[in-house]
C-alpha positions as CSV (number, residue, x, y, z in Angstrom):
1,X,-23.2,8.6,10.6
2,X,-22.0,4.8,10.3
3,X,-23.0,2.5,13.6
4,X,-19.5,0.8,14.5
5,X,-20.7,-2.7,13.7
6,X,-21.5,-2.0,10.1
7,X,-18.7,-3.3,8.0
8,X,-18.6,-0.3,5.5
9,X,-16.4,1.4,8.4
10,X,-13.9,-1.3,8.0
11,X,-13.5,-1.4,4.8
12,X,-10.1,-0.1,3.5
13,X,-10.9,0.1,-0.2
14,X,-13.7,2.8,0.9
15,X,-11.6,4.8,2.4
16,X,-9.2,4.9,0.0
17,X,-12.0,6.0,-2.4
18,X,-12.5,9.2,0.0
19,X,-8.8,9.8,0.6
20,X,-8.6,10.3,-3.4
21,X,-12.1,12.2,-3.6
22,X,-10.1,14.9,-1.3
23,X,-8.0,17.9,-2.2
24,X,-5.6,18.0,0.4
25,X,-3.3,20.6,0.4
26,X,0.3,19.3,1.2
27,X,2.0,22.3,0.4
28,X,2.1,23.9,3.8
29,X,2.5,20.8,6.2
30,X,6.3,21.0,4.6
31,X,7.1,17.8,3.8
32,X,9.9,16.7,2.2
33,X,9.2,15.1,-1.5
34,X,10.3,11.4,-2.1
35,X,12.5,10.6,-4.5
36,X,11.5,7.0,-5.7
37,X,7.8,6.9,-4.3
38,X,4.7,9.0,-5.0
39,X,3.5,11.1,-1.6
40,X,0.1,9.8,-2.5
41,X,1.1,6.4,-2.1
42,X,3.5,6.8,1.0
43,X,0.5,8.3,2.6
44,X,-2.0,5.6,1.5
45,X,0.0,2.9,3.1
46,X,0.4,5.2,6.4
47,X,-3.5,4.9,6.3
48,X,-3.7,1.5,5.9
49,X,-0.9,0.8,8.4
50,X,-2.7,3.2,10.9
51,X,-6.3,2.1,10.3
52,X,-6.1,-1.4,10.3
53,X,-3.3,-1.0,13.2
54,X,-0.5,-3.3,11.3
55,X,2.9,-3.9,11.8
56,X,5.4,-2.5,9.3
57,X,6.5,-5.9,8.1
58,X,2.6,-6.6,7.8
59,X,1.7,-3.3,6.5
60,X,4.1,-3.8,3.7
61,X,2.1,-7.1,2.7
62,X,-1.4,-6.0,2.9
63,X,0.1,-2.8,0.6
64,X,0.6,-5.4,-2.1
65,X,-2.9,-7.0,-1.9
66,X,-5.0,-3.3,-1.3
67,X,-2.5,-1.2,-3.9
68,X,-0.2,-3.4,-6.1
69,X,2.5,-1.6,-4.7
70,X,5.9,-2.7,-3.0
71,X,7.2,-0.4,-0.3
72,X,9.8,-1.7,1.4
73,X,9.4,-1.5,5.6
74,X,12.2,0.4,5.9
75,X,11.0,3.0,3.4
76,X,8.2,2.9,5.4
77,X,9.3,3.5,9.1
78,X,11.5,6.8,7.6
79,X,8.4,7.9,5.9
80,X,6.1,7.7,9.2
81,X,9.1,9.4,11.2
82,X,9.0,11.5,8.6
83,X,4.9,12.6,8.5
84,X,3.9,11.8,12.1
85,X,3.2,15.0,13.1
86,X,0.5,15.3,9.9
87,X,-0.5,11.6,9.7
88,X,-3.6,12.5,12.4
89,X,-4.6,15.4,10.2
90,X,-4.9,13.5,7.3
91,X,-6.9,11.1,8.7
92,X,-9.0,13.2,10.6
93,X,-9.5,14.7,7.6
94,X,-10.3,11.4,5.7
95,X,-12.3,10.6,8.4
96,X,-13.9,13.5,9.5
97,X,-18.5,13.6,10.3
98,X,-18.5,15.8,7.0
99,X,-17.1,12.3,5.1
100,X,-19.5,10.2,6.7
101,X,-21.7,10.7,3.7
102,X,-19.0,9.3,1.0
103,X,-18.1,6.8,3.2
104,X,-21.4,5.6,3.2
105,X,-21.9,5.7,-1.0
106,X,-18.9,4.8,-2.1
């Protein structure tokens, strides 16, 4: 397990890294599909926004610097209305003692 000073645990690019090492199973949290967006991506920024504990207006920008991707706020506030009830399983997931390990590699 990662002491909370080292910076590994703050980096976002790492934790990306384990978010796509996972095989989350969306299908039964029912969520809705996007139509424009890919739910991979919606849910990366939600862990960016969440992690790093951004605005929307700021979580927008750092999504350009971290993913290349534009996402507009507003596309964003419907989508974390729309996945706040699985956002904390995600991430528990992501982040979860049996991920300590990739974190730590990556």
């Amino acid at each position: 397990m990662l002491k909370r000073w080292d910076t590994r645990v703050y980096d976002i690019d790492r934790l990306l890294k384990v978010y796509d090492s996972l095989s989350l199973n969306l299908d039964p949290m029912d969520i809705p599909r996007p139509k424009f967006y890919d739910l991979d991506v919606i849910i990366k920024v939600l862990i960016i926004k969440t992690f790093e504990g951004l605005s929307l207006r700021s979580a927008e920008l750092r999504t350009q610097e971290v993913l290349c991707v534009t996402l507009d706020h507003a596309v964003l506030h419907f989508w974390e209305k729309e996945l706040s009830n699985h956002i904390e399983e995600i991430l528990n997931r992501v982040l979860g003692p049996s991920r300590a390990p990739l974190l730590a590699h990556c």
